[in-house]
N, C-alpha and C positions, 0 to 999 in steps of 0.2 A: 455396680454402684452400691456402697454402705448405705444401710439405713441408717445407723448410727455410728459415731465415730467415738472411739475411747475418749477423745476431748469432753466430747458431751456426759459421756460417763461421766466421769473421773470429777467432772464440776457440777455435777448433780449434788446439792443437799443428803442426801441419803447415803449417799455414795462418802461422802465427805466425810459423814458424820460415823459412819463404819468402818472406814480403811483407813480413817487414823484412828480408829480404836486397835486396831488389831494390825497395821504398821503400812504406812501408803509406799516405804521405802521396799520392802518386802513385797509388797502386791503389783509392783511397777517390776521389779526386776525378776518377777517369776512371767510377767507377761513378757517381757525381754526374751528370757531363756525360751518359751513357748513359741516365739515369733522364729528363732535360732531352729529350732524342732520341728516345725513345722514341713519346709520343704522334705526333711529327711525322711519324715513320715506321712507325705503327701496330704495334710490335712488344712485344711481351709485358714489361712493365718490370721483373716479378720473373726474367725469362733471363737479360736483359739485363745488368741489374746484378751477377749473380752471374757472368756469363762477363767483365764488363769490370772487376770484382772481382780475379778470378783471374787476370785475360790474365796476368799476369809472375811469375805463380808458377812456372815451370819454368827463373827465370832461372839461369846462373851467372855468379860473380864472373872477370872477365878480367883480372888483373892482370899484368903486367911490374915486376919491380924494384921491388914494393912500391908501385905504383898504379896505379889503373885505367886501362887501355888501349882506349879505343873504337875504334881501330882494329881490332886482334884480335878484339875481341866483333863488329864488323859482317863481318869475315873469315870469323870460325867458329862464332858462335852459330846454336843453334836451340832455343831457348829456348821456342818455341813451340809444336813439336814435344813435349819433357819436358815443359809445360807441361800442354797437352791432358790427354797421357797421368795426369800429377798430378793434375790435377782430377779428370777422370771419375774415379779410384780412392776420392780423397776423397769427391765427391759419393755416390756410392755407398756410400759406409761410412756417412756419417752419415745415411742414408735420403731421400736425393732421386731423386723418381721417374727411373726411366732412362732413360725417352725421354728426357726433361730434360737429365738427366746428361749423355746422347750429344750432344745438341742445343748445350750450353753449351762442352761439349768442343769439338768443331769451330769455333764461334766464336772460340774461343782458339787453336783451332790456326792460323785464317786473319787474327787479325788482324794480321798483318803477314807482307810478302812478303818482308822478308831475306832471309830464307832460300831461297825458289826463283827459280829461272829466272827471266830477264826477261820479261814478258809481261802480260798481266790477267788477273783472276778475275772471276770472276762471282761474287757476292756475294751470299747471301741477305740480306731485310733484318736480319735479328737477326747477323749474320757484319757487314753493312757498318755498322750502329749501333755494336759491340763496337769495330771499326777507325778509325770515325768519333771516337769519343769519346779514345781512346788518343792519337789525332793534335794533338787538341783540347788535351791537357794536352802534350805535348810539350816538352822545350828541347832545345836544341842538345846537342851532345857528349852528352847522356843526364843531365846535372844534372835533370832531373825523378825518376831515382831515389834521388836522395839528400838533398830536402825530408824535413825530419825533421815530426814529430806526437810529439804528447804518446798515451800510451798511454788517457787521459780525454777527451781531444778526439778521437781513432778514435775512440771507443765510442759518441760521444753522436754524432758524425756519423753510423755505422751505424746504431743506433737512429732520427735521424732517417729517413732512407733506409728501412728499413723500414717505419714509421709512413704515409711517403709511397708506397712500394707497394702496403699495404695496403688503404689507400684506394684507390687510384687503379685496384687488382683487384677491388672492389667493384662499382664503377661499369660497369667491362667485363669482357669477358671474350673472351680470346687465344689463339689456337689458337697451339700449339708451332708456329714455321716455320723 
């Protein structure tokens, strides 16, 4: 049994007020891909999807001169960093367990390295499913965050997504990893 369902997410104020900042149509169809990935890498589809949900919630807007500069944003963003920290807060208010909560957080914090050093991470699967899937919807320049959705077509796509969780936690069951 979920303690929380992407629905409730996803209509949370905060949540609202974030993921169309940084593109709701994007952060649905990277949970999409993640729910897709999930089996294949045995990783829990209800984390997963709420960490690949949230990945770009802690974005900001990088503008110059009244438009968006992906330059500056790959310069100085850590969007994933505020991100983390955003979600676990949120999770946590709305009553998602906290291992969970921690769990989903870190997956958001690692997936993506912009922001550090050169080098590799070592990946948990539920951390490299979150990063797998975000890569998976990608474009260029960052046009993947500004695919617009109808605010009925989000709903019914989470709805799905959940329906297909639901299930799919029935059948197994996934130790937090």
């Amino acid at each position: 049994m979920r303690n929380v369902t992407l629905e409730e997410i996803v209509t949370h104020p905060i949540t609202q007020k974030y993921l169309k900042r940084s593109g709701m149509a994007h952060a649905i169809r990277v949970a999409e891909y993640a729910l897709q990935f999930a089996k294949e890498h045995n990783v829990d589809p209800d984390l997963v999807t709420k960490a690949a949900l949230l990945h770009d919630v802690g974005h900001y807007t990088w503008y110059r001169d009244g438009e968006w500069d992906y330059e500056l944003y790959r310069e100085n963003d850590i969007h994933a960093i505020k991100g983390a920290s955003r979600a676990h807060k949120l999770l946590i208010r709305i009553g998602e367990d906290r291992h969970a909560a921690k769990e989903i957080a870190v997956a958001i914090l690692l997936h993506t390295d912009s922001y550090l050093p050169e080098g590799h991470l070592n990946l948990k699967p539920l951390q490299y499913v979150v990063s797998l899937a975000d890569e998976a919807d990608e474009e260029s320049d960052g046009k993947h965050h500004y695919r617009t959705i109808s605010d009925d077509e989000a709903m019914e796509r989470i709805r799905v997504l959940d329906r297909k969780i639901d299930a799919v936690s029935k059948k197994n069951h996934y130790n937090i990893v």
